[in-house]
C-alpha positions as CSV (number, residue, x, y, z in Angstrom):
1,X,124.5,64.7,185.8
2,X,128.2,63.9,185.1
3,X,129.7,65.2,181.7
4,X,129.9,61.8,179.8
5,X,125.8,62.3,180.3
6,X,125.5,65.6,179.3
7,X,127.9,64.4,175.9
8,X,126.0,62.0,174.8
9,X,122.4,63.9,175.7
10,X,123.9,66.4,173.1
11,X,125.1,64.2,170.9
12,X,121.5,62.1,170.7
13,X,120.2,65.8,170.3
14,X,122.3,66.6,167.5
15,X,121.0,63.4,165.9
16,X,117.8,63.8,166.2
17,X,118.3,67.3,164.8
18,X,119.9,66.3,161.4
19,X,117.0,63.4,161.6
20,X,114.2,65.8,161.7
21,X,115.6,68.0,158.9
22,X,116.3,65.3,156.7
23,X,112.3,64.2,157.2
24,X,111.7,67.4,157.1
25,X,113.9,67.9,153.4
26,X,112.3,65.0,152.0
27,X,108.9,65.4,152.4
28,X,109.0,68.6,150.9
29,X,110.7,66.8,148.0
30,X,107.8,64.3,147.5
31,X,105.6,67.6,148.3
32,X,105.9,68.6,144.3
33,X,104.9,66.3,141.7
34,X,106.8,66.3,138.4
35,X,104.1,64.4,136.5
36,X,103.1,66.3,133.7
37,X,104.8,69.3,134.3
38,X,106.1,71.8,132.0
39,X,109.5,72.1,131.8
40,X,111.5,74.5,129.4
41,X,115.4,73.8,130.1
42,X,117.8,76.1,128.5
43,X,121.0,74.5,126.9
44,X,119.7,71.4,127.4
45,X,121.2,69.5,124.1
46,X,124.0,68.1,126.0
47,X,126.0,68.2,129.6
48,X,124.1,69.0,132.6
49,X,120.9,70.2,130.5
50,X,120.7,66.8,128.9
51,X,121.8,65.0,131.8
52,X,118.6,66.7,134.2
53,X,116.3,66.3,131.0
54,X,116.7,62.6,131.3
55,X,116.3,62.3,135.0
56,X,112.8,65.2,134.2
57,X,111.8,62.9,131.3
58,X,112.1,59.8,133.8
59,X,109.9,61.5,136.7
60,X,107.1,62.1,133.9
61,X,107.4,66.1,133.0
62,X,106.5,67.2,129.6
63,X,109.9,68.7,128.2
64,X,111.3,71.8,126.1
65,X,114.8,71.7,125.1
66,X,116.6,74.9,123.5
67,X,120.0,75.2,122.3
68,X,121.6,76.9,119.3
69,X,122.8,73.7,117.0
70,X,120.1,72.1,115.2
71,X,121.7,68.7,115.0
72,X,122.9,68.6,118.7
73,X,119.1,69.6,119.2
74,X,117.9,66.5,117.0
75,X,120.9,63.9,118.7
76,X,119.2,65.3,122.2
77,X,115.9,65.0,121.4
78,X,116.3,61.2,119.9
79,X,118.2,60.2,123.1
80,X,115.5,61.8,125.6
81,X,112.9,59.6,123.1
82,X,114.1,56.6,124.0
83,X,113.0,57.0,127.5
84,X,109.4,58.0,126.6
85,X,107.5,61.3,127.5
86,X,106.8,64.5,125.2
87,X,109.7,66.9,124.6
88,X,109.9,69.7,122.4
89,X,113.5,70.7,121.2
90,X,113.7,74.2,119.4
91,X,116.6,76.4,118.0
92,X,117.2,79.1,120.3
93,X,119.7,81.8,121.1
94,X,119.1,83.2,124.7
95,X,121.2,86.0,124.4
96,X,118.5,87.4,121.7
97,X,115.6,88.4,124.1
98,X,113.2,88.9,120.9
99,X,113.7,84.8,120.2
100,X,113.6,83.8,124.2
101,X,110.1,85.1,123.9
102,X,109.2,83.6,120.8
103,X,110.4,80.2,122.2
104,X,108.0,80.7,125.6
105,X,104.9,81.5,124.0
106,X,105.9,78.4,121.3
107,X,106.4,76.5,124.7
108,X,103.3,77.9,126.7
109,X,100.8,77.0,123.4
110,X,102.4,73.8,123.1
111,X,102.1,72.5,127.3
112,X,99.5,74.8,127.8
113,X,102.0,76.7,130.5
114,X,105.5,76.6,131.5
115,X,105.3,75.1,135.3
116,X,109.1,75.1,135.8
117,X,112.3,77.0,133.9
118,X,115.7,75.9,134.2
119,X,118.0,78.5,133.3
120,X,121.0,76.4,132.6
121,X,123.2,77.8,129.0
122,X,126.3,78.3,129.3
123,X,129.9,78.4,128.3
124,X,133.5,78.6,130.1
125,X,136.5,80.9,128.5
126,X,139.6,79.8,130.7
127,X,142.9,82.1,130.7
128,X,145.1,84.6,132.6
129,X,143.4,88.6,133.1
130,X,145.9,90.0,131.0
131,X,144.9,88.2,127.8
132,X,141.1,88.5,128.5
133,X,139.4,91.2,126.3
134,X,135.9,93.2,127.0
135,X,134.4,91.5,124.6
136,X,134.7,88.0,126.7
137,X,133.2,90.0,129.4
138,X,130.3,91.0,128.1
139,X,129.7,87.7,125.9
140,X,129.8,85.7,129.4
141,X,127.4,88.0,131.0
142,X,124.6,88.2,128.1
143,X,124.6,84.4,128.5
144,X,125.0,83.9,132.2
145,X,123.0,87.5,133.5
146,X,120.9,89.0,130.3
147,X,119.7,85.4,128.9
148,X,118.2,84.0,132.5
149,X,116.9,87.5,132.5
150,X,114.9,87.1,129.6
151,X,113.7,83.9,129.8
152,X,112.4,84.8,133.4
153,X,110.9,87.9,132.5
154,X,109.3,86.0,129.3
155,X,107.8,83.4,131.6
156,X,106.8,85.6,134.6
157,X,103.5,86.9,133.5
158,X,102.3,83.4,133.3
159,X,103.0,82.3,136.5
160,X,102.1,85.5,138.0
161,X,98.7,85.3,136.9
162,X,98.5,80.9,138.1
163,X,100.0,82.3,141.3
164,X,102.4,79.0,140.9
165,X,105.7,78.4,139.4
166,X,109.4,77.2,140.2
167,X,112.5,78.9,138.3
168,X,116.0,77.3,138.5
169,X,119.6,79.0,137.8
170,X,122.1,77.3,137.2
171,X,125.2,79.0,138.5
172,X,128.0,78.0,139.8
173,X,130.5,78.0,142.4
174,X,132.7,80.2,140.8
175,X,129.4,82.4,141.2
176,X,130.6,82.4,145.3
177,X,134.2,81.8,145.5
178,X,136.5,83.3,142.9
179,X,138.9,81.4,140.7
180,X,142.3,82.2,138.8
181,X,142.5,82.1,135.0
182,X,138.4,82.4,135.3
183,X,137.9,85.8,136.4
184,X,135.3,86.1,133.3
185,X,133.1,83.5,133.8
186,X,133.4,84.0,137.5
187,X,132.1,87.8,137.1
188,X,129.5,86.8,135.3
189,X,128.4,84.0,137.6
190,X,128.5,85.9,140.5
191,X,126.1,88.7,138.5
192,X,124.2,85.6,138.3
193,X,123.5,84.3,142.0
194,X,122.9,88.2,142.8
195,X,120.4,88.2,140.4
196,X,119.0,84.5,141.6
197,X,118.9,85.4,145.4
198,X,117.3,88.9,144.6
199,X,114.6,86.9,142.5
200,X,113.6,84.6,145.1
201,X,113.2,87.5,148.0
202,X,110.8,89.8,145.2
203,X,108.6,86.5,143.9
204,X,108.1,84.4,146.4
205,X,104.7,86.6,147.3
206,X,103.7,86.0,143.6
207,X,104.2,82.2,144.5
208,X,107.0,81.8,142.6
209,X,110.2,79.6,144.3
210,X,113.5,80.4,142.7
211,X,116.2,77.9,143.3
212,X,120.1,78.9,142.7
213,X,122.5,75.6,141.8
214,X,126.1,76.4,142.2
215,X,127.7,73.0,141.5
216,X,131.7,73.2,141.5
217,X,133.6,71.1,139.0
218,X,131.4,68.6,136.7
219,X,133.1,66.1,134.3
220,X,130.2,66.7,132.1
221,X,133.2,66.5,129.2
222,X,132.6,70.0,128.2
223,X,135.7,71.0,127.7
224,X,136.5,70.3,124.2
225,X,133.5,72.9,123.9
226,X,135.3,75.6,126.3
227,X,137.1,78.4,124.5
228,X,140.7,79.0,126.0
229,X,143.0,81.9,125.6
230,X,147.0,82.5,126.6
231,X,149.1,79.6,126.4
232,X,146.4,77.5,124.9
233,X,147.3,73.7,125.3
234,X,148.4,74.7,128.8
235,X,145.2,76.3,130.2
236,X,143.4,73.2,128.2
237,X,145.4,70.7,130.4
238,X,144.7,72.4,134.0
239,X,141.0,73.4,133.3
240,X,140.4,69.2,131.4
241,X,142.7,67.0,134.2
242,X,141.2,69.4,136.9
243,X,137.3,68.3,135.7
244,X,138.0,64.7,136.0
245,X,139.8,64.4,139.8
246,X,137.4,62.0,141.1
247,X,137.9,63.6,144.4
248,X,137.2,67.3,143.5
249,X,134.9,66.5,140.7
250,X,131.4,65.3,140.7
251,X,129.7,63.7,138.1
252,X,126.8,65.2,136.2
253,X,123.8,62.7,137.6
254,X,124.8,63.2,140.7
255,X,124.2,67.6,140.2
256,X,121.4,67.3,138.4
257,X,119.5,65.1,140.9
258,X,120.6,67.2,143.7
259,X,119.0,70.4,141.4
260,X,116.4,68.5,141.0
261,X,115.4,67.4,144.5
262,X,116.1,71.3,145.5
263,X,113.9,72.5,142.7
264,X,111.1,69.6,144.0
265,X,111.6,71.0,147.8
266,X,112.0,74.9,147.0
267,X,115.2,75.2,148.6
268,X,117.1,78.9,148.3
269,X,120.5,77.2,147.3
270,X,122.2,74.2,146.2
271,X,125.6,73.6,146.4
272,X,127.1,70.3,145.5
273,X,128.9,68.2,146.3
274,X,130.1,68.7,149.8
275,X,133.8,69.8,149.6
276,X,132.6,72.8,147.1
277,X,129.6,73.6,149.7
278,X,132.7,73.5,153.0
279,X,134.9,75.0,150.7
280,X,132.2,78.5,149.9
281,X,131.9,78.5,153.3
282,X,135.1,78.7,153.9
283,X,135.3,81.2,151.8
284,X,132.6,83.1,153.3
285,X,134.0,83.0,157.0
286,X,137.7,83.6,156.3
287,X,138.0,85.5,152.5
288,X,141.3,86.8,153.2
289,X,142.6,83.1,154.1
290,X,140.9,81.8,150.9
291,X,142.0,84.4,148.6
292,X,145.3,83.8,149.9
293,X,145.4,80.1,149.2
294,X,143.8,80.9,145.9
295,X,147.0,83.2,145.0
296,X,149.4,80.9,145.8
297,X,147.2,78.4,143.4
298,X,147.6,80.9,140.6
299,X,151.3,80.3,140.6
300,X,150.9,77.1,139.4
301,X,149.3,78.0,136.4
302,X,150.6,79.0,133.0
303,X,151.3,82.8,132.7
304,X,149.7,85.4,129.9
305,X,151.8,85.5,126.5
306,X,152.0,88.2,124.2
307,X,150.5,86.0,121.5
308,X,147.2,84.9,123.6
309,X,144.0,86.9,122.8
310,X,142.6,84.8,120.2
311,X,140.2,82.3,121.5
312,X,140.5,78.3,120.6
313,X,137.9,75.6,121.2
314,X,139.0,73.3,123.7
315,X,139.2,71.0,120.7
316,X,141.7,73.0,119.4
317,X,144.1,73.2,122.3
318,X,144.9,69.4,123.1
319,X,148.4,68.4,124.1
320,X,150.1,64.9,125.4
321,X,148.3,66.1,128.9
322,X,145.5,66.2,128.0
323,X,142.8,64.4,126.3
324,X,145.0,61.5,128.3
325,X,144.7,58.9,130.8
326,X,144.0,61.7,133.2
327,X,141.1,63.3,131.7
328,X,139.4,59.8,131.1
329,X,136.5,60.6,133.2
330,X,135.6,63.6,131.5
331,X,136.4,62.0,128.1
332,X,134.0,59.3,129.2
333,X,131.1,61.4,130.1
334,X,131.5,63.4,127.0
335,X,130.7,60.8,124.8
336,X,127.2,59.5,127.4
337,X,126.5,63.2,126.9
338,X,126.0,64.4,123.4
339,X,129.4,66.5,124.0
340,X,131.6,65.0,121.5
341,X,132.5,68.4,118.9
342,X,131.3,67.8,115.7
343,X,131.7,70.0,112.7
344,X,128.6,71.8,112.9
345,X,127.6,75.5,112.7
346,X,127.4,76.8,115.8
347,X,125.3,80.2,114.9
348,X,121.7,80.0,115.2
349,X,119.9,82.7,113.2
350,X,116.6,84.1,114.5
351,X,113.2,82.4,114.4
352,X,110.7,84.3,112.6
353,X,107.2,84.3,113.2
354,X,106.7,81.7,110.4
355,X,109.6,79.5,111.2
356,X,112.6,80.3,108.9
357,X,115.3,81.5,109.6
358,X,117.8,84.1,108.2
359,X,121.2,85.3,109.1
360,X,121.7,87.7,112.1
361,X,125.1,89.2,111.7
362,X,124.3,90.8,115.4
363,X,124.0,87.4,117.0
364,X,127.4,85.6,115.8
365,X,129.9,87.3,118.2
366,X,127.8,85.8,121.0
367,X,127.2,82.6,119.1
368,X,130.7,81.9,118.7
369,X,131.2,80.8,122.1
């Protein structure tokens, strides 16, 4: 057999390969039925949450919404209503475990049983190590560890006892490969895909399937909503043109229908799109090489100032770069996507049992994000 033979015998091999996995992919997709299912999606008011409640909505699940702003909840729920289907929206703060649990058993009565959760709150805080304080620490890591915590722990006895049940966490790729001026968010994330992977190895035997999503830059147009420290208008400029580079940036309906299609077929891990998935593997082959790259990167990036502890909204921070020409495709999705900042309250006070509220001085450090 000459070599041109045994080249293209490989080659047809290959094929037939990815053929056979993509079958293989989706018919496990088309495997799990979304009719009718319950879905609670946390932070699901606007951005990605609102963005994979539509496409859930569309495929016929029965929907919960939570978030913390009562009108962002109402402007969600009245867009998801135009497309048909049941969807409960509640106040919620997932950092307080007391009202995560409130919110499932309000859920479970409501469906009858929570099929799938989608862990998906969050919040970025953008600027250099130096100006970064505890506190941002630990308010990124009670949303991005403690809150999926709760909610999975508050929906686990459930699906323990049906033997059934898919959990989804969002996370992120700066959950796998670090980034400069993001060393928060990135700690926290990566606390988060631990916490994901470990899940999925300890529940599977209970017949639970736990998906982790670590999507890489989304011009959801969040970013009037991130909080930015340091040289402000600067960090607002890198974090807001760097969301909307059509190249490096995907847009949210493209993420959440790869979440969903890997929450549909069970999959360990998404990662989308491609460059982010070749780049964390990158990452995890040659670290040094990548966190050399990334070093040089941080040069280009403003530098701490004496005067830059105080958080801003990303709101707050805009310059002549940015909102601009070269943020349009963020500034476009954030009006498709409920993320336009409104002057709203952004504190949501605990739930009682008979559904007022009152004031929770605890909660409104971790609400200010």
């Amino acid at each position: 057999m000459t070599l041109t033979a045994v080249i293209v015998l490989g080659l047809i091999a290959i094929a037939l390969g990815f053929g056979l996995l993509g079958f293989l992919r989706c018919w496990r997709e088309q495997g799990y039925d979304l009719q009718d299912k319950g879905v609670l999606i946390t932070g699901g008011s606007r951005g990605l949450g609102l963005v994979m409640a539509r496409q859930l909505v569309d495929a016929g699940a029965r929907l919960a919404i939570c978030a913390r702003d009562e009108a962002e909840l109402a402007r969600a729920r009245a867009d998801l209503a135009q497309r048909g289907g049941e969807v409960l929206a509640l106040i919620c703060d997932v950092t307080n475990q007391a009202q995560v649990d409130q919110i499932v058993q309000q859920v479970s009565a409501h469906f009858g049983a929570i099929d799938i959760l989608i862990n998906n709150a969050g919040t970025d805080i953008v600027g250099p190590f130096e100006n970064m304080a505890m506190q941002d620490y630990d308010d990124l890591m009670q949303l991005h560890f403690w809150a999926p915590l709760y909610a999975t722990y508050a929906v686990l006895p459930e699906m323990r006892a049906r033997r059934a049940g898919r959990i989804v966490n969002i996370s992120s790729v700066g959950g796998k490969v670090v980034s400069p001026h993001m060393v928060a968010y990135c700690a926290s994330k990566f606390a988060l895909t631990g916490l994901s992977a470990g899940m999925r190895v300890e529940l599977a035997q209970a017949g639970i399937a736990v998906t982790t999503v670590c999507p890489g830059l989304i011009y959801t147009g969040v970013n009037d909503h991130a909080l930015f420290k340091g040289q402000r208008q600067k960090e607002y400029a890198w974090f807001s043109i760097s969301e909307s580079l059509p190249l490096l940036s995907a847009s949210p309906e493209k993420v959440a229908r790869e979440a969903i299609a890997g929450l549909r077929r069970g999959a360990a891990e998404v990662v989308v799109p491609l460059p982010i998935l070749l780049m964390a593997r990158f990452y995890g082959v040659f670290p040094g090489v990548m966190a050399s790259l990334l070093r040089w990167g941080n040069w280009l990036l403003p530098g701490p100032t004496e005067d830059g502890d105080a958080r801003a909204f990303g709101r707050d921070s805009h310059s002549a770069w940015a909102p601009s020409w070269l943020t349009s495709l963020s500034d476009r999705a954030a009006r498709r996507n409920n993320e336009l900042p409104v002057n709203e309250p952004k504190a949501a006070p605990p739930v009682t049992p008979g559904g007022s509220r009152e004031s929770s001085p605890e909660g409104q450090a971790v609400n200010d994000l």
